[in-house]
C-alpha positions as CSV (number, residue, x, y, z in Angstrom):
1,X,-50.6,-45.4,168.8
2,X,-54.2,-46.0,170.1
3,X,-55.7,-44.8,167.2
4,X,-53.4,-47.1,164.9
5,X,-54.5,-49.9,167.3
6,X,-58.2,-49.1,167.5
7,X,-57.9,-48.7,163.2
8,X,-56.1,-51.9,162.7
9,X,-58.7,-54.0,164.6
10,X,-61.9,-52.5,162.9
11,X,-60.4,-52.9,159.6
12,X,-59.7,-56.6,160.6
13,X,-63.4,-56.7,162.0
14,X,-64.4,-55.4,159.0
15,X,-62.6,-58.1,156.7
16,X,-64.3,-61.2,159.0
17,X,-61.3,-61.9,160.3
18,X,-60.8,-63.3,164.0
19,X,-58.6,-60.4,166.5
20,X,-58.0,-60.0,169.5
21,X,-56.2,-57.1,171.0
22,X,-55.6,-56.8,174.5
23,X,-54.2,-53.4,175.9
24,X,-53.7,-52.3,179.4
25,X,-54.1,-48.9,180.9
26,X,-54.7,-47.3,184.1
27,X,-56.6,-44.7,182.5
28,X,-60.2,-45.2,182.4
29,X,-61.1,-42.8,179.4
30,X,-59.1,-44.8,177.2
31,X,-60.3,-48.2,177.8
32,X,-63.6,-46.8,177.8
33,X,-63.4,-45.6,174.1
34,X,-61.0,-48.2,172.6
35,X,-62.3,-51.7,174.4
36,X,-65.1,-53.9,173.2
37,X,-64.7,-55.2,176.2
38,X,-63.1,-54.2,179.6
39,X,-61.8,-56.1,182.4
40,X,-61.4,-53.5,185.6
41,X,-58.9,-54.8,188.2
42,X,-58.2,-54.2,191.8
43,X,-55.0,-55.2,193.3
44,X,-54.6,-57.8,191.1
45,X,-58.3,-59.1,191.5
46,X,-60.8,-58.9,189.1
47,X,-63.7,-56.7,189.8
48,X,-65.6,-57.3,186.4
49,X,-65.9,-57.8,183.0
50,X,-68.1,-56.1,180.5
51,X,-69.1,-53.7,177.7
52,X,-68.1,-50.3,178.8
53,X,-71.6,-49.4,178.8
54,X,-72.5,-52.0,180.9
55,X,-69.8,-51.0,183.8
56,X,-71.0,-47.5,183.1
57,X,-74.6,-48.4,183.7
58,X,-74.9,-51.1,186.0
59,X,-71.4,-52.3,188.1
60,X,-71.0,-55.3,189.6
61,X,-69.9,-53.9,192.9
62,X,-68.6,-50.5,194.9
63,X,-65.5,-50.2,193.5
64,X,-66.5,-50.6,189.5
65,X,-69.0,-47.8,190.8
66,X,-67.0,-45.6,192.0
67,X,-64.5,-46.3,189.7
68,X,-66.0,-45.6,186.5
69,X,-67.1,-42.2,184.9
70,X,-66.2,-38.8,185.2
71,X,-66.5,-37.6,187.2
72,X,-67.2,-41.0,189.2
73,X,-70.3,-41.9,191.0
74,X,-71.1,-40.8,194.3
75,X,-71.8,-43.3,196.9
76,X,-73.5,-42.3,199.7
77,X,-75.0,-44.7,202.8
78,X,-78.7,-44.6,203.2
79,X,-81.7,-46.4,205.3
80,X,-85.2,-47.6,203.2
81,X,-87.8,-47.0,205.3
82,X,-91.7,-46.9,204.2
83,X,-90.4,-46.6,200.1
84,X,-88.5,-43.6,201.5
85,X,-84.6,-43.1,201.3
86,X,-83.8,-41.9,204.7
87,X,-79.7,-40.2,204.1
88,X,-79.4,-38.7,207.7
89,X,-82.5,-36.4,208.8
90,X,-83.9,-36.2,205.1
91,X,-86.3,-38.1,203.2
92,X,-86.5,-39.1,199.3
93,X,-89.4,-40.6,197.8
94,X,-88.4,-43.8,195.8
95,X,-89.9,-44.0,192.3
96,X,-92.1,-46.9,191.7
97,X,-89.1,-48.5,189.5
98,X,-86.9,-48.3,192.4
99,X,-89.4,-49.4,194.9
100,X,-89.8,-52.6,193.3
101,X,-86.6,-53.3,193.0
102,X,-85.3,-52.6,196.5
103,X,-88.5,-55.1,198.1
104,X,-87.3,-57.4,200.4
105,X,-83.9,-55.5,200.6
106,X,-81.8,-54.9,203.8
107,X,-82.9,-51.6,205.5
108,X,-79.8,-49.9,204.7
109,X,-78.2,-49.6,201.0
110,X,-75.7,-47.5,199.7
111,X,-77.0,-45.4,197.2
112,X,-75.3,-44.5,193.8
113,X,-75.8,-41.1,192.0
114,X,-74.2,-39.9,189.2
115,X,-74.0,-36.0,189.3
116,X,-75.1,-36.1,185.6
117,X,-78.4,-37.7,186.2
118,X,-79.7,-35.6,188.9
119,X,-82.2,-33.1,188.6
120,X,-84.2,-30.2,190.5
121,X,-88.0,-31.0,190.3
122,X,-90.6,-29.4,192.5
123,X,-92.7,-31.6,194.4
124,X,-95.8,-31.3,192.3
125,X,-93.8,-33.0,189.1
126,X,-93.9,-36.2,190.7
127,X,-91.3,-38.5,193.3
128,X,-87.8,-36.9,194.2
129,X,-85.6,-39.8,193.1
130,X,-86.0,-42.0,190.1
131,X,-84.2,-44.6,188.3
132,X,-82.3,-42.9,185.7
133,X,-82.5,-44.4,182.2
């Protein structure tokens, strides 16, 4: 039925004419590959609206980040001190992207990582932690 759902509304895309389908799930997976658009709810309250890349890549808030993806984002409570991320008695150099965008930010910040974008670098290639594209 998706499929026949996700057909019908690209063929009436395709012929200029005006549709809009609206189809609720609890599964993220499938709103994330049949919705132009997708509204994420909590308890009745909702979180945000957007393109599924757009929740993907930048949520409005903790739960839409930890809610989104597979596996989901890890969320993890840090301190900024000195461009550093201080996450208990370890330090991570902030890229110069990330610096700049956390100036003037409170001293502690919860930090987002999603497993997929991390990656082992020696210290010679350059800062620990980066903004992922």
């Amino acid at each position: 039925m998706r499929v026949r759902i996700t057909d019908l509304h690209r063929q009436l895309k395709g012929q200029g004419l005006s549709s809009t389908v609206i189809y609720v799930t609890h599964d993220q997976t499938e709103a994330m590959t049949m919705g132009d658009r997708i509204c994420v709810m909590q308890t009745g309250r909702i979180m945000q609206v957007a393109t599924p890349k757009e929740l993907y890549n930048s949520p409005r808030n903790l739960f839409v980040a930890g809610f989104i993806g597979s596996p989901e984002m890890n969320l993890v409570d840090v301190g900024i001190e000195g461009g550093d991320f201080v996450i208990g008695n370890q330090r991570l150099k902030l890229g110069r992207d990330l610096e700049e965008r956390l100036f003037a930010k409170p001293a502690d910040a919860i930090l987002g990582i999603r497993p997929q974008h991390l990656a082992l670098i020696s210290e010679a290639d350059g800062p620990a932690l980066s903004r992922a594209g």
